[in-house]
Each structure stands twice: as structure tokens, then as C-alpha cells.
N, C-alpha and C positions, 0 to 999 in steps of 0.2 A: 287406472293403473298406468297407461299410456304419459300420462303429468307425472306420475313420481318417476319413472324411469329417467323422463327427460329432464325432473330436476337431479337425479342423481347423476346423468350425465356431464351434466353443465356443473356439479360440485365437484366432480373430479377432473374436470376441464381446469377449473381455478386452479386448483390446487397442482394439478401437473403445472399450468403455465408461471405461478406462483416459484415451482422448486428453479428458475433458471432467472430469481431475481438474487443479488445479495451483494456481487462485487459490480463497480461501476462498469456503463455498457465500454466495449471495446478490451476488458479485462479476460484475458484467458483463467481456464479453470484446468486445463488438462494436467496430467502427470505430470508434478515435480512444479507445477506454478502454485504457490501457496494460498489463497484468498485475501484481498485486503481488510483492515487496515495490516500492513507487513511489520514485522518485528524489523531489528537492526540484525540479529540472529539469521534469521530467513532472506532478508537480501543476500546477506555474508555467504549462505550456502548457495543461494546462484551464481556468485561469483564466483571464477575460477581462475583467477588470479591473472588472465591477459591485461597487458598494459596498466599494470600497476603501480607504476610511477607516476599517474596520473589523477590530479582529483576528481573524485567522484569515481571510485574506482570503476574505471570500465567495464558493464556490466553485458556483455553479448548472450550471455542466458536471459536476463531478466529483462532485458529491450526484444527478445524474440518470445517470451511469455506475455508482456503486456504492451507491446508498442507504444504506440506514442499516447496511452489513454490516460489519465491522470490515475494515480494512484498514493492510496494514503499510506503511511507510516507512523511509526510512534518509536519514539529515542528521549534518550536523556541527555542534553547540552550538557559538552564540557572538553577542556581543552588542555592536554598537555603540556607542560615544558618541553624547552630546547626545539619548538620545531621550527623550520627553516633552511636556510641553506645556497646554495646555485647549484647551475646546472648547465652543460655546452650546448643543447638543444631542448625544442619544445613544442609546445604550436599554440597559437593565440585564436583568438584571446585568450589573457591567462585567467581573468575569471572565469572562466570554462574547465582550463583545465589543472589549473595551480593550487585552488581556493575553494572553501565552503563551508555547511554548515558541519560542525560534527557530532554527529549522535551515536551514543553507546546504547546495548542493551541493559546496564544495570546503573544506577547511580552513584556506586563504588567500585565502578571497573576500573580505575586509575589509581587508587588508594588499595586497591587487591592486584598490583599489576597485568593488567589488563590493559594498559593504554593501546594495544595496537590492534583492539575488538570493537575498531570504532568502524562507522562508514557515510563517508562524505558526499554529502549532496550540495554539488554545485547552486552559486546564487547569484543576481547580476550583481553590480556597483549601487543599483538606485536603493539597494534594498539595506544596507549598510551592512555594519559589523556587526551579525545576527548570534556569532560567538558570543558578545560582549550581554547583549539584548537580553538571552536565553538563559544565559549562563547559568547552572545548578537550576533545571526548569526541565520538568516533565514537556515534551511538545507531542505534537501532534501535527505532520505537515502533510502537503500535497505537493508533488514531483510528479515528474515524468521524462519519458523518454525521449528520444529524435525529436528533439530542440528546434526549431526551424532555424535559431542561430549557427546552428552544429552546419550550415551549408558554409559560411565566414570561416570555418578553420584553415589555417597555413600552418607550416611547418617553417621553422628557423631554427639558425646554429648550426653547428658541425653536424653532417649526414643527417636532415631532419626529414622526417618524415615526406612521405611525397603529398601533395592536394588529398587524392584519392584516401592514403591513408589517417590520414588527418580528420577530414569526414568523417569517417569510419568509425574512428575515436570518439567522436564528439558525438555523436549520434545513440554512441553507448554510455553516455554521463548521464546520469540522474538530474536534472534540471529543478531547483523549487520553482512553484507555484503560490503556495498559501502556506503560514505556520501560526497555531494557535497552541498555547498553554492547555492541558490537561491534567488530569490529577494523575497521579503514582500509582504504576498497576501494584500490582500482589507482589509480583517478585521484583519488589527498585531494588532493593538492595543484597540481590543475587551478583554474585560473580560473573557467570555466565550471561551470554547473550540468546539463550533460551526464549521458546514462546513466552509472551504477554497475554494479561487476561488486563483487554481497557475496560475502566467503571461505566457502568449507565449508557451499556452498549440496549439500542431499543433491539426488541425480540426480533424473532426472523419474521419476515413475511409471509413467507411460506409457512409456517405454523400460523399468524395471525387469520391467514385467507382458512387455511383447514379450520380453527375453529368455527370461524362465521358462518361457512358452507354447513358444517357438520350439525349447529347450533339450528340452523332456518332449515333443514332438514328433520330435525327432531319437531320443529314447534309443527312444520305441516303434517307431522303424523299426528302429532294430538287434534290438530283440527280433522282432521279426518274421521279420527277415532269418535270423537265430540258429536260430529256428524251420525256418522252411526248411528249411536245410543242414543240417536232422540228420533231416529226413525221410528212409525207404526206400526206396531205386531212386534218391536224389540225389547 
């Protein structure tokens, strides 16, 4: 009796340790941080519109939900007309803050006007014109926050920012890491930028370990049972 308790113990050991796997480590889960991989939708409602003249629009909700951990997303390339322009100040570098990839949540958010339900994740120079690369392409990337470049920001032009606030800035830009093609969720061709369902998402872990535990919990009662019934006098 002693054995099955302490394997029943050790199955709910898994399986508790199991429920705090799913977003990569250093990923918050608390109120109002969504789980990755993030919609273009679900950034967009962390942001609150600070410092939006800037690309990758500065996000101080979603750099204080997952700091600098890597984190995935999913959008669909694609690129406006008319964009462009100057400007009397700024802060450099401008691939930090000028420039980047831009993802929608639906694949006819620009054709259903929509172009300004996009959100731009910053990319370096080595990585070229990822607009161009992607273009009409489901992706699939990896960003993050507090850049370790984001210590190099200055501010220039008329009243530009101070060091301090320049940092600040740059620290809250979405930075890429990795981008890969992906297939078209359910809803590409929604207007909104609403949750995503990605294809050939593998199951949770936490259900995978519950079944194992639950499954080698059932076969040790048949051997027990098995036992029994081949006792003397049964």
C-alpha cells in the first residue's frame, strides 16, 4: 500500500511540475501577459500608445511582462504605400528606431483598410530587407526586449531626447532574433487582428506527462490485481 501511495505521489509531483512548462523560461504568465507564441492582436493590446513615433512601437507593457526573454510571434508580411517621410529629431540608431519588419494580424488588413493594425519589430542591417524577403508570407519570428544595443541610443535634432530617455526608448522596442515561414492560421483572411490558432501546434506537456503518469498508474494496478489472483486459497 505504502508503493502505490508514493507512486501516486510522484504522479502528481509530474504533473503539478509539468502545469508551469509552455512559454519559454523568463516568460511572464501573470494578469494581462498573454502566453506565447503572441498574436500581432495581443502585442497591439499591450501597447499603449507611449512613444509612437517610433518603430517597433515602444512597448513598456510588454518589456515589463516578458523582459528581455525571447519571445515568439506570428503576423503576416506586408507593406503599405506612401510610407515615409522626415523628421527634426530622433535617436539613433535609426534601425532601432526608424525601421522593421511589419506584421499584420490578418492577410487582408490592407485591402480591408486596416493598414495601421500592423506592429513593427525592429531588425539590424545584416539581416536585409525582410519586407521584401517575406512579403505576402505567413512568418513566424522570434524578438525580444532590452536589446543590449538599446545602451548605444542618443538622441539628435531639435530638443531630442535626453541619453536617459533614449535608452528607455530603445529598451522598449521589440528587437528580431529569428524568422521563419509558417502556414496560414484559420483566420488569414479576417480583418481584425484577433487571436490566432498556429497549425501543428505539438500538445501541452502538461497533458502529455498527465497521461504517462496516469497510464503507468493503471498498468501497476493490473499487476497487482494479476498478483492476487494467483495467490493460494484465492
Amino acid at each position: 500500500m505504502r508503493v502505490r501511495w508514493r507512486l501516486l505521489a510522484m504522479v502528481v509531483g509530474i504533473v503539478a511540475g509539468a502545469s508551469f512548462v509552455g512559454s519559454p523560461p523568463g516568460v511572464a504568465n501573470a494578469a494581462g501577459c498573454p502566453s506565447t507564441p503572441l498574436t500581432v492582436g495581443e502585442l497591439r493590446a499591450l501597447w499603449d500608445g507611449e512613444f509612437s513615433g517610433f518603430a517597433g512601437m515602444t512597448n513598456p507593457r510588454a518589456r515589463a511582462c516578458y523582459g528581455g526573454a525571447d519571445v515568439r510571434v506570428i503576423g503576416y508580411v506586408d507593406m503599405p504605400d506612401g510610407l515615409g517621410g522626415t523628421s527634426a529629431s530622433g535617436i539613433k540608431p535609426f534601425w532601432l528606431t526608424e525601421w522593421g519588419l511589419m506584421l499584420y494580424g490578418a492577410s487582408n488588413a490592407i485591402r480591408t483598410n486596416h493598414a495601421n493594425d500592423s506592429y513593427v519589430i525592429a531588425t539590424a542591417p545584416k539581416l536585409g530587407d525582410l519586407n521584401a524577403r517575406f512579403a505576402h508570407r505567413w512568418v513566424l519570428v522570434t524578438a525580444h526586449f532590452d536589446d543590449r544595443r538599446a545602451k548605444t541610443c542618443r538622441g539628435w535634432g531639435v530638443d531630442p531626447p535626453t541619453k536617459t530617455q533614449s535608452v528607455r526608448i530603445c529598451r522598449s522596442i521589440m528587437v528580431l532574433s529569428s524568422i521563419t515561414t509558417t502556414s496560414a492560421p484559420d483566420t488569414s483572411t479576417a480583418a481584425g487582428t484577433g487571436p490566432l490558432t498556429v497549425p501543428g501546434q505539438p500538445a501541452s506537456p502538461a497533458l502529455l506527462l498527465m497521461a504517462a503518469g496516469l497510464g503507468t498508474w493503471a498498468w501497476l494496478g493490473r499487476r497487482r490485481r494479476g498478483r492476487e489472483s494467483k495467490r493460494p486459497g484465492q
